[in-house]
Structures are given as C-alpha cells and as structure tokens.
C-alpha positions, 0 to 999 in steps of 0.5 A: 381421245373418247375423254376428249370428246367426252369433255367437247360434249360437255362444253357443248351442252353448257354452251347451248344451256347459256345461249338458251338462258341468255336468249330464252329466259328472263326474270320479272322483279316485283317493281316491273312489268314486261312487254315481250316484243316479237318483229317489233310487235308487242306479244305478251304482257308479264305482271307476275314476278319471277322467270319466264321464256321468250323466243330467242329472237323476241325482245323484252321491255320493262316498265316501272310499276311504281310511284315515279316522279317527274320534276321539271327540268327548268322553272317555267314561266307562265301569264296569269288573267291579268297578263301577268308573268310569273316563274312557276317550279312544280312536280308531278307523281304519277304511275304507269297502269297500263304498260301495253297503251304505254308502250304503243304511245312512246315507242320511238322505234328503238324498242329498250326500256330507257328510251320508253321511259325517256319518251314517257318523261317527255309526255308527261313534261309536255301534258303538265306545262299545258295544264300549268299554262291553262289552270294558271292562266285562269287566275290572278298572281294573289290567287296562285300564290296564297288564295287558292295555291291548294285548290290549283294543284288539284285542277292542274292534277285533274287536267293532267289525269284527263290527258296521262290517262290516253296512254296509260299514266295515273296521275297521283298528285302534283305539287307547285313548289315555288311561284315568283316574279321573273328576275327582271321585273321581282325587284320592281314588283316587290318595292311596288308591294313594299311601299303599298304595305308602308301605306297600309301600315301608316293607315293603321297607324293613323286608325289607331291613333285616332281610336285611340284619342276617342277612347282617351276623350270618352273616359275622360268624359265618363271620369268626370262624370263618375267625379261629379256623380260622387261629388254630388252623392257626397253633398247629398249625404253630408246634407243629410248628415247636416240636416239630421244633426240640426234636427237633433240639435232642434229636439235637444234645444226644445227638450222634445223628442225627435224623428228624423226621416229620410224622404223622396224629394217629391214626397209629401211633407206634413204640417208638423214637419221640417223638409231640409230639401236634402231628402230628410224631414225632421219632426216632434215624435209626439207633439203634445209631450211636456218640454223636458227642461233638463234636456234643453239645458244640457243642450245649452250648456254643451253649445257653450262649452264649446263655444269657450273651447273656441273663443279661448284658444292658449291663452291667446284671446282676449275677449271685453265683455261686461261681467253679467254677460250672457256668454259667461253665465256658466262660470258664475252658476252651474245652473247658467241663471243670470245674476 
C-alpha cells in the first residue's frame, strides 16, 4: 500500500513538473524574438537566446529576426507619365527591427505568430504597391525598363523605408524583376517597335550607302590625283633625262666640256646657258677651252653607228645613195674624211 502511494507521488510530481514546462517554460532560438503576451497586452520583449519563464496564463509570440522576403502574390499592372499600362513583377527583402511596434501595428486580435506574420506580409504588399504605383508612374515605359531601371528600385526602396519604418520593418532592398506590355496590347506594341527599328535600320542602311558613295568618289578623285602627280613627276624627270643627254651629246659634238645643272624654273639663266625649261641648264665648263676634235669625232662616229644599226635592220633594207655619200663616209675611212 505505502509502494503504491509511494509511485502516485512520484507521477505526481512529474505531472506538475510537465504542466509547469509546458506552461511556465519556453525557449528563444538564435533566429527570433519573443513577445510574452499577458490579457492581451504585450509584457516583455525576449532578444536573447535560450529558456526563459512565463506566467502559466501568458501567451508567447515569435518574430522572425532574420532577412525575409516578400514576392508579390501576382504581377501588377501600373500606368506610367505617359498613361501607359505596364505589367510589373517585383520583390522585396526586408527585416522586423522592431518586434513590440510590430506586434502592435498587425495584431489582428488572434495573438499567434502565423497570423503576425500573415498580417505583416499584408503590410508590406499593400506599402510596396503604393510606392511601385508612385515611383513608377513618375516616369516613361523606356525609363522603367532600360534608362533608370537601377535608380527606380532604389526610390521604390526608400518609399517603402519611409512607410515600413512606422511599424518596425527595415527595408533591405527591392528588386523589379519583369517589366512588360499587358498581354492584350504586348503584341500591338511590339510590331509598333519592330517596324520603327525596320525603319531605323533601313536609314542606316541608306547613311551607310551614301557614305559609302562619298568615300568611293573621294579616293577616286585622290587616286587620279596622285596618278597625274606621278604622271607629271615622270615627264618632269624624263625631261631632265632628255635634256641632261642632249647636253652631253652638245658637249660631245663641240668637243668642250660640259655642266649640266639643275635649277628652279624661276632662276636666273646666264648668257653662257642653255635653260631646257625642265628645271635644268647646260653650259661649256670653261668657255675659252680649245675644241678637242678627237672628241667630236668620237661623237660622230658613235651617232653613225647607230644610225647604221638602224637603217640596216637583217638585211631587209635597201637604201639608193651615191657612193660618196655623207651617210657612208666611215665604210671608206676610218677617220670619216670624204674622198
């Protein structure tokens, strides 16, 4: 009998030990706050990790403390400046700083930690579709999606942190992930945007081709002048070629030594000169020398060499002249005296 009462004891004391962990104890983990709810009324806020105690009749709440995330429900559709509609899809990351100002501003009465946080998600739905509708409708289609993409997430963020700072919410950061036409209207606009690029690139094309029949018709002009320069570099330097011979062939038929001498065509030409107009002159070295017949007679036998070399072609010429002919004075002498 005193075992059996000895064991209803012990049961006893176990019981009221669970009744009291279950009612008196609860534990904070690492990633939460909690609010210890008395009547309804929040009495204590819990940051620190680990077991703490309650009144049996007190209620505990937790609130997420970490980085969270809010992704619309549905793509929304907003009106730009221009009252354009477009379909925006966005998300947000946020996270609770304060739990008490939390608590007080979505506190539907229910007092557990999913409708807390149901009701929060609402808040922040309904302070991110103002501020999209607002930021968004400040601006143009192209603005939104190319121009300032980057610089409207940021004002859409700071509109959110004026609004989620009222009940305890930090907004991290916000992020536009699609931006589109309605279905309805997507295909109108994109054959709208798709003949205007058709249009753009047939103007570059034409651009192009007219640039292109410039740069043709300019070096064109620049090769013919660089042609005609070189045409006229070549005269030039095979008139001096010809005139320097012919002054040689000059001094040769004298016998007198010569210069030749190239010279700007607005220079000077002395008496003593010859100026062939091609930039050179030829003139006697020295003007008193003595004649030197051996050298005009060289001269004169080398022009009728060849001019034998090219009256007498193989034997296919036939040439009538008397036999004391000036044309044949070297096949009777070698020293080309006439007979």
């Amino acid at each position: 009998m005193a075992q059996n009462s000895r064991f209803i004891a012990i049961g006893a004391v176990l019981f009221a030990l669970f009744v009291f962990v279950q009612t008196c104890l609860f534990v904070v983990r690492e990633t939460e706050n909690a609010l210890v709810i008395v009547l309804g009324k929040p009495q204590n806020v819990v940051t620190d990790a680990g077991i703490n105690v309650k009144l049996p009749w007190a209620n505990v709440v937790k609130i997420d403390k970490r980085n969270l995330e809010y992704d619309l429900v549905r793509a929304m559709e907003v009106t730009d400046v221009n009252q354009e509609r477009l379909t925006v899809d966005a998300f947000a990351r946020y996270r609770i700083v304060d739990s008490l100002l939390y608590y007080q501003s979505f506190n539907s009465g229910v007092g557990d930690s999913r409708s807390l946080r149901n009701n929060g998600q609402a808040g922040i739905e309904r302070i991110m579709q103002n501020s999209l509708r607002q930021t968004l409708g400040e601006v143009s289609i192209e603005d939104i999606v190319t121009k300032l993409r980057a610089e409207l997430m940021l004002r859409i963020a700071e509109r959110m942190e004026d609004e989620a700072r009222k009940f305890g919410v930090e907004i991290i950061d916000v992020k536009i992930r699609r931006a589109d036409y309605p279905a309805d209207i997507a295909e109108t606009v994109y054959s709208q945007m798709s003949s205007a690029r058709t249009e753009e690139a047939e103007l570059i094309r034409s651009e192009g081709k007219r640039e292109n029949t410039r740069i043709q018709a300019e070096a064109n002009r620049k090769r013919e002048e660089i042609l005609a320069d070189a045409n006229r570099q070549s005269l030039e330097i095979q008139g001096q070629a010809d005139a320097t011979r012919n002054c040689i062939f000059a001094g040769a038929y004298d016998g007198l030594p010569v210069v030749v001498e190239r010279t700007e065509a607005a220079e000077a030409v002395g008496d003593e000169a010859v100026d062939y107009g091609v930039g050179v002159t030829c003139r006697f070295s020295d003007a008193n020398a003595a004649r030197d017949p051996q050298r005009a007679e060289f001269f004169a036998f080398s022009r009728s060499l060849r001019a034998y070399e090219a009256a007498l072609q193989n034997g296919e010429t036939t040439i009538l002249l008397s036999p004391d002919s000036e044309f044949f004075r070297y096949f009777n002498d070698l020293q080309g005296t006439r007979q």
